[in-house]
N, C-alpha and C positions, 0 to 999 in steps of 0.2 A: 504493500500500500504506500507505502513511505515515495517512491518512484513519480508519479505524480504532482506531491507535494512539492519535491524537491523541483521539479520542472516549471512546476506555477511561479514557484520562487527567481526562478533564472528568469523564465518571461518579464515578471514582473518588476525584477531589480532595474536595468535602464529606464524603466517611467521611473523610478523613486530616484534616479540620479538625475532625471530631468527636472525633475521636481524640485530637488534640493540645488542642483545649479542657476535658479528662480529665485533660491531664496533673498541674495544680497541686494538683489534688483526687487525684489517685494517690501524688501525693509525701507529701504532706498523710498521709493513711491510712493508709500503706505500715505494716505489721507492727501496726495498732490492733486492736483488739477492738471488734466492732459486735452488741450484741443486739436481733435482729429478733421482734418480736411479730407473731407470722403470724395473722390470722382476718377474721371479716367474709364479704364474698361472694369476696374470693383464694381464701377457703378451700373454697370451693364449685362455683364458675364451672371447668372446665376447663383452658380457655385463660389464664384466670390464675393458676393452679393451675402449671400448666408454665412460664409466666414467669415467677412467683415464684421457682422454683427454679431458671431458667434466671438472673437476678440473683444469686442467693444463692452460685452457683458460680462466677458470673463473678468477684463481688466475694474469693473464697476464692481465683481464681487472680491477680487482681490484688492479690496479696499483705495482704490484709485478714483479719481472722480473725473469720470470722458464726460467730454462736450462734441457733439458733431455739429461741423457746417459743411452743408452742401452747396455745390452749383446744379446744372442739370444740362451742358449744352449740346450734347446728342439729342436729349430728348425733345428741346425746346425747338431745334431745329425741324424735328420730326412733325410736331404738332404744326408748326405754323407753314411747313410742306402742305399738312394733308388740309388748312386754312388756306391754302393760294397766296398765304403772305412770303412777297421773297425776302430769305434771309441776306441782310448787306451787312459786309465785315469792310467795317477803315481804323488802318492804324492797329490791328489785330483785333477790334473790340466791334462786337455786334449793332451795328445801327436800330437804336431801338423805338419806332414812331410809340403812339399811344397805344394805337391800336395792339402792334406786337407788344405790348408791355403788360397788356392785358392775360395777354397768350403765357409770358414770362411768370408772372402769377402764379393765373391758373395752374402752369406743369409745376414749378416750383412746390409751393405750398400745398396742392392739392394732388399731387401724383407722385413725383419721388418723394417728399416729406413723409407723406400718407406709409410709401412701400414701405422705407426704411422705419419707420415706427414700427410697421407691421412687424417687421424681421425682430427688431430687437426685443416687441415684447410677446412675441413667439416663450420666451423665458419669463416671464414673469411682467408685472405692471409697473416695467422701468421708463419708457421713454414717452418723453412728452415733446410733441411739435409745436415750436412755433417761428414768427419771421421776424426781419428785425426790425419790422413795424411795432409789432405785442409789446405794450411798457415801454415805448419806447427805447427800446434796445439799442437800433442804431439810428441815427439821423445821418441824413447825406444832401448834399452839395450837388449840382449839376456838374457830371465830368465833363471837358471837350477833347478832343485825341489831339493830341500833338502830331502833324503829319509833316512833315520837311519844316520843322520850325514857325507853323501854322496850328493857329489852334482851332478845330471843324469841329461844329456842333454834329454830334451823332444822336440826338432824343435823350431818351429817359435814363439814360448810362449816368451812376452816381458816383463819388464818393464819398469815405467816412468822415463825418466832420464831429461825432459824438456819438460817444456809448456809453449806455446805462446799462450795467450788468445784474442789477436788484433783481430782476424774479429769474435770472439765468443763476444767481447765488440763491435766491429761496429754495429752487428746483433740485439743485445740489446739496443743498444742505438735507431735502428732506428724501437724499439719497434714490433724486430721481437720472436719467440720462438726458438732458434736453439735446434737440433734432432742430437747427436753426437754417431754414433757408435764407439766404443772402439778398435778399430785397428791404429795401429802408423806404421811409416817408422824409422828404426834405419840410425842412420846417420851413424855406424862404416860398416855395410856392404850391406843400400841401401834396405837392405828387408824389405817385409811388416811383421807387426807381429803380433799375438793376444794376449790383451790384459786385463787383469780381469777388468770389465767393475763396479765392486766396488772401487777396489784401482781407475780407470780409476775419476769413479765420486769425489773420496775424493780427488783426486789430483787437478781435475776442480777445485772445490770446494774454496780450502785454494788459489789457484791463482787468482781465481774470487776474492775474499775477499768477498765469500756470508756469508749472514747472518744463510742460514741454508742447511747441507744437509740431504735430503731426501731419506733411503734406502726403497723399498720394498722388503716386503718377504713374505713367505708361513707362516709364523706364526706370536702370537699376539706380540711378542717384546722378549724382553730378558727375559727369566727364572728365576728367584729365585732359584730353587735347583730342575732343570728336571732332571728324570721322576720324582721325588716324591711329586712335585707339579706343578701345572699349574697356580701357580703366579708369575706377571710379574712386573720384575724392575721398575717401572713411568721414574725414573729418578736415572744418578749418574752423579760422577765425572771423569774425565781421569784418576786420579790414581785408581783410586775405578775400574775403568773396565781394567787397564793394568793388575793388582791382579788377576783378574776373565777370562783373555784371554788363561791360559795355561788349561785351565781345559773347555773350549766352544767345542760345537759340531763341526764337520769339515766346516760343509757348513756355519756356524754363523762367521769364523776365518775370512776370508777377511772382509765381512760385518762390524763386529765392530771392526778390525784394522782400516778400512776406516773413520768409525766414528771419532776414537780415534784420527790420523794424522789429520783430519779436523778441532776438538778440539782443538788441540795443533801446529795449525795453524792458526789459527787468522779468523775462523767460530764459530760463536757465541753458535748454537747445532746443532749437527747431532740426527736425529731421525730415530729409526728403528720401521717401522711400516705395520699394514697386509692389503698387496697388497690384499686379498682375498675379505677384506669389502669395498661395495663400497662406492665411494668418503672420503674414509680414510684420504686422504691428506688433504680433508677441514676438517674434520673432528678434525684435529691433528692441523693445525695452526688458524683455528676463533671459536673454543671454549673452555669455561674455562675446560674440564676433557681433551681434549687430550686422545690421545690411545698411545699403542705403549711404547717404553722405549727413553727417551731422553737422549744423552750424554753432558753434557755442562761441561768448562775448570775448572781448579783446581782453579782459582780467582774467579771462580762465585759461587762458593759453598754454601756459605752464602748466594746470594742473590734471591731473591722470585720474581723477575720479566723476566724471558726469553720465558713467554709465556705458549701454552697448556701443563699440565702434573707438572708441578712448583709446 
C-alpha cells in the first residue's frame, strides 16, 4: 500500500516548491495595490480571457488589492464597422465624432466591462464595474494630436486632468476588484470622452499610490534594438527609458510613457508584460525570473530588491 502514497508525495512535492518559491513575493505584496492594464489579444483570445481573471483573483485572495482598467479597440472598431461609422486614426489616436463616442461607451462600459466582470466573479462576488465618469473618478481635458508640430482636433479624445480615487478606495477596502473603463466626463464642457486606457491606468496608478502597474501587451516587453534583435530589456530606470522613448514603436509610446509617469510618481515598478502567455501576471510578480521588462525610479537603481526581473 505504502507504493502509492509515496508516488502522490513525488507528484505533489514541485506544486509545494512552487508554492513556497511564492512565498517572499507574497510577503512582499501582502495588502499593496496593483493596477493591471488589461488589453491586446488577453483581451480577445478566450482562454486568456479566463486566465487573466483567473490571476487577477488569485492575486485579490493572496491578499493583494488589483485594480483593472481596460481599453476595448478591436472591439470598438468592430461595432462601429457593423454601425457604417468609418473608423479614422491621426497621429495614432482614433478620430472620435459624437456620434462614434456614443459607440465608445456603449462597447466600453456595456460589453467588455460587463464580460470581464463576468469572468472575474465566475469566483465569487469580487468585481464591480465602473467608468471614470462614476464619483467622478476621472475628469479630462479635450486632447488634440500633435501631427508634424500641428495640433488637429480629433473629437471627443481626452485627457486626464483629475482623479478622484474615493469609491475606487471604498471598493478596495471592502475587499472588492473594481473593473474601470477609460472614458471621463470633462468638466469645461460636460462631454463624455475617450480616453487612452494606458495613460488612463498610469494615472490610476500614481493616485492609488500602488505598488505596481501592470501593462499588457502583444509582445514579450521592451526590445533591446528591434528588429535586429529579439532581446528584451529585464529591467531599467526612468531616465534610462525617457532616453529610449523618442526612438519606441508607435503603439509601445503610450504604454511606456504610462510606465515612466507611474515611476516618477510614487509607484514603486511599472511592468510591461505578454498579455499573450498565460497567467503572465503570476508569472511576473511570485517568481524569482519574472518576464517582461520592469521600469522602476531613478532612487532605486542600485537596489536589488523590487521583486521579479531584479
Amino acid at each position: 500500500m505504502s507504493e502509492p502514497t509515496t508516488a502522490r508525495k513525488h507528484t505533489a512535492l514541485p506544486k509545494a516548491r512552487i508554492l513556497i518559491e511564492a512565498l517572499p513575493w507574497l510577503t512582499r505584496h501582502h495588502g499593496k495595490t496593483v493596477v493591471i492594464k488589461f488589453g491586446g489579444n488577453a483581451m480577445v483570445d478566450e482562454e486568456l480571457k479566463a486566465a487573466f481573471a483567473q490571476d487577477v483573483v488569485f492575486l485579490r485572495h493572496a491578499g493583494l488589492r488589483p485594480v483593472v482598467v481596460h481599453g476595448g479597440g478591436p472591439q470598438i472598431s468592430k461595432q462601429l464597422d457593423k454601425l457604417g461609422i468609418e473608423s479614422e486614426f491621426k497621429g495614432g489616436l482614433r478620430v472620435t465624432t459624437p456620434e462614434a463616442m456614443d459607440v465608445v461607451r456603449m462597447v466600453l462600459a456595456g460589453q467588455v466591462q460587463r464580460e470581464l466582470v463576468g469572468l472575474l466573479n465566475q469566483h465569487g462576488p469580487l468585481a464591480v464595474g465602473m467608468t471614470g465618469e462614476d464619483a467622478h473618478l476621472m475628469t479630462a481635458t479635450k486632447h488634440y494630436a500633435d501631427i508634424d508640430g500641428e495640433l488637429v482636433d480629433i473629437g471627443r479624445v481626452g485627457e486626464i486632468s483629475a482623479i478622484d480615487v474615493g469609491a475606487v478606495q471604498a471598493l478596495l477596502d471592502d475587499g472588492r476588484i473594481p473593473v474601470i473603463s477609460s472614458v471621463a466626463r470633462s468638466a469645461d464642457d460636460g462631454h463624455v470622452y475617450n480616453v487612452n486606457a494606458d495613460t488612463a491606468a498610469a494615472a490610476l496608478a500614481a493616485a492609488l499610490n500602488a505598488e505596481t502597474l501592470m501593462v499588457l501587451t502583444d509582445v514579450e516587453g521592451l526590445y533591446e534594438d528591434w528588429p535586429n534583435s529579439d532581446e528584451v530589456i529585464s529591467r531599467l530606470t526612468a531616465t534610462e527609458l525617457e532616453k529610449l522613448l523618442p526612438d519606441l514603436a508607435s503603439g509601445m509610446v503610450p504604454k511606456m510613457r504610462g510606465c515612466l509617469h507611474a515611476v516618477r510618481n510614487g509607484v514603486h515598478t511599472a511592468r510591461v508584460i505578454d498579455g499573450r502567455v498565460q497567467h503572465s501576471i503570476l508569472l511576473e510578480i511570485f517568481t524569482d525570473e519574472g518576464i517582461g521588462t520592469m521600469v522602476v525610479p531613478d532612487a532605486k537603481e542600485h537596489t536589488d530588491d523590487e521583486g521579479a526581473a531584479a
